[in-house]
C-alpha positions as CSV (number, residue, x, y, z in Angstrom):
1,X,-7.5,-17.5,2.4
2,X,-9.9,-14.4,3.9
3,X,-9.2,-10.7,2.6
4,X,-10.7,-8.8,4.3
5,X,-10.9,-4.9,5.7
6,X,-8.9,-3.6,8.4
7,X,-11.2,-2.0,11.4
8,X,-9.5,0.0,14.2
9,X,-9.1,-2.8,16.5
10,X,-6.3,-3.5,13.8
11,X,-4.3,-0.8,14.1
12,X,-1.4,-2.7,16.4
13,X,-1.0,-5.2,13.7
14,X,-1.0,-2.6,10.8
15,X,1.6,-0.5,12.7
16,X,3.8,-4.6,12.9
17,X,3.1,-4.7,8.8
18,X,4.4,-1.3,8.3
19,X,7.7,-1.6,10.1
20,X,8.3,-5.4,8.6
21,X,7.7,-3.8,5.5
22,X,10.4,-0.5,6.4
23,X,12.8,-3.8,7.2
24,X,12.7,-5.2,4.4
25,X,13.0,-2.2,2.3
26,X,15.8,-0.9,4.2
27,X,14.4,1.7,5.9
28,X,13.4,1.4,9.5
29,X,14.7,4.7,11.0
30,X,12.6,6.2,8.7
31,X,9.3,4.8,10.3
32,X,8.0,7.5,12.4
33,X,4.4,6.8,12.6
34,X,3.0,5.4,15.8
35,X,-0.3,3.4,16.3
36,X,-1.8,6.6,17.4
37,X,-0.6,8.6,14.5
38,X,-2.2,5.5,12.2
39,X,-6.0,5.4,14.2
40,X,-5.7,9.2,13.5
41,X,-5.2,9.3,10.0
42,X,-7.0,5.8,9.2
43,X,-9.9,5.8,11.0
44,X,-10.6,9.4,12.1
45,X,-9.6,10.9,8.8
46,X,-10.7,8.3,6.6
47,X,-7.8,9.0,4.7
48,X,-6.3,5.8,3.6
49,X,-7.6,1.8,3.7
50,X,-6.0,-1.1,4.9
51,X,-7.1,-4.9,3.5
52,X,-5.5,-8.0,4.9
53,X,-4.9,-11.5,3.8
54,X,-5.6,-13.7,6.3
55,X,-4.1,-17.7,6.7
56,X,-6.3,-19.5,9.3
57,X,-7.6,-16.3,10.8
58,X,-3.8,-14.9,10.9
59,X,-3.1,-12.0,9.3
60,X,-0.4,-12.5,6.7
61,X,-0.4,-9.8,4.4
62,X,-1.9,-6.2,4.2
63,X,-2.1,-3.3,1.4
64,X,-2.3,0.3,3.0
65,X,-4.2,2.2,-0.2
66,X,-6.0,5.5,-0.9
67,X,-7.7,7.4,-3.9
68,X,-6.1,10.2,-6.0
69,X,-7.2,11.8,-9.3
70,X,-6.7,11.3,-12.7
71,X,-7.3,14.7,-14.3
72,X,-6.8,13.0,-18.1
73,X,-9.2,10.1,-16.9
74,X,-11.0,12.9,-15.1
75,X,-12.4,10.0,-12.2
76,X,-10.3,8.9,-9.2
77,X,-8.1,6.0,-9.3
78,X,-6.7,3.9,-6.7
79,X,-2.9,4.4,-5.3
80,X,-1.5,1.2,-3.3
81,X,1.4,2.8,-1.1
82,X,1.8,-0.5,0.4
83,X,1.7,-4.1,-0.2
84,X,3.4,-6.7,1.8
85,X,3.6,-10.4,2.7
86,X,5.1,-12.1,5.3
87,X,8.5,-13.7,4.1
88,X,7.1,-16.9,5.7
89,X,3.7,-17.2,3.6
90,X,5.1,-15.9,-0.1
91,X,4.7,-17.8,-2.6
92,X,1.2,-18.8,-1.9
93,X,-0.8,-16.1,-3.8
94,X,-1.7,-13.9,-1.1
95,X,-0.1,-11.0,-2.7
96,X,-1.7,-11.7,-5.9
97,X,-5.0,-12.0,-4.2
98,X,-4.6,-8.6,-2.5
99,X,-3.9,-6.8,-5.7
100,X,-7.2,-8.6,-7.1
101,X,-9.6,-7.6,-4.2
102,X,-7.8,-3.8,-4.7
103,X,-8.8,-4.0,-8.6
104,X,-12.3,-5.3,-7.4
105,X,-12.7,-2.2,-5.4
106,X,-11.2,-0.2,-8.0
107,X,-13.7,-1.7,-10.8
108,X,-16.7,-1.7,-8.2
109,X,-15.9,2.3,-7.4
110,X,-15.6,3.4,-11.1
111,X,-11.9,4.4,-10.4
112,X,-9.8,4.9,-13.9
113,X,-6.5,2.7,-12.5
114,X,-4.8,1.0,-9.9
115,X,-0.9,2.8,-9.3
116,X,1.4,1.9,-7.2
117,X,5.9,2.5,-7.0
118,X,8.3,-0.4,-6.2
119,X,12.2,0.3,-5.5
120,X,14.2,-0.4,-8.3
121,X,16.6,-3.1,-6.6
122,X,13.2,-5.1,-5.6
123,X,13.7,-7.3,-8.2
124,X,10.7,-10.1,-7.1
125,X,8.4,-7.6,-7.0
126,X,9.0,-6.2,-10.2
127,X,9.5,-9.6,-11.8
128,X,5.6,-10.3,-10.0
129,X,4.3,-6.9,-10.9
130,X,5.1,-7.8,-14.6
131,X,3.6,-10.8,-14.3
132,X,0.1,-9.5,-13.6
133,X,0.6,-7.4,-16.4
134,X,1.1,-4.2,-14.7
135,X,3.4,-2.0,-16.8
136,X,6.7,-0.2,-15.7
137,X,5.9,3.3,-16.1
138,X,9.5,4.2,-17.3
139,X,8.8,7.8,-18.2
140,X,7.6,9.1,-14.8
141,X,10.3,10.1,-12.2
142,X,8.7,10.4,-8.5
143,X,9.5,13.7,-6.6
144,X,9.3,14.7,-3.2
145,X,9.1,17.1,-0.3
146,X,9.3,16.0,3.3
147,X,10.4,17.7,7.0
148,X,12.0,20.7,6.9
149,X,12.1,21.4,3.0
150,X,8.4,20.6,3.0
151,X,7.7,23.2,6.0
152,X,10.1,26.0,4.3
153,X,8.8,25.7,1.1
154,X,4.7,26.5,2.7
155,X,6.1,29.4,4.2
């Protein structure tokens, strides 16, 4: 097993992990991010990172993370928006392994914590996110705005 960083050539095979992951959550006409949309944001923008897990040069897993800001901690921390393994190659500690090489980074950048969300129904996850040690953060509710509220609540 290989993790290792995602460059630009990549970005066909993040844009497959993306929408195997919106399958598997349920939501695949919500997907509407293209491969151009991702090299924008990605590589351009530096806004988010990408690290695979790798099986005999194959990609098997990836983790789409980015930095946000603890103002309590008052030093940036590490959000993972996405983690995902190929159905076919679970169960072999690749996701495990990705969540270690993101608290690596997070320990070797002097972030303050590694967060990340999991649907409620996703029992496995949860049941493997417990496992690690990671705790349920019971108290928090996540909002959002998106589309048309988003753009008519700028105005």
């Amino acid at each position: 097993m290989i993790i290792r960083q995602a460059e630009r050539k990549d970005v066909p095979i993040i844009f497959e992990f993306i929408k195997a992951l919106a399958e598997y959550e349920r939501m695949a006409d919500e997907v509407v991010a293209t491969p151009e949309i991702l090299e924008t944001w990605l590589f351009d923008n530096k806004k988010a990172e990408v690290i695979f897990a790798t099986e005999e040069g194959k990609e098997v897993g990836f983790a789409l993370f980015f930095h946000n800001f603890s103002t309590f901690l008052g030093r940036a921390g590490i959000y993972l928006e996405d983690l995902f393994v190929l159905p076919s190659h679970r169960g072999k500690g690749y996701g495990k392994a990705l969540l270690k090489e993101l608290a690596r980074i997070c320990v070797e950048r002097g972030c303050g914590r590694l967060e990340w969300s999991c649907l409620d129904w996703n029992e496995p996850s949860i049941k493997f996110y417990l496992s690690l040690g990671a705790k349920q953060m019971n108290c928090w509710t996540t909002y959002r705005m998106t589309g048309e509220t988003l753009k008519n609540f700028a105005k």
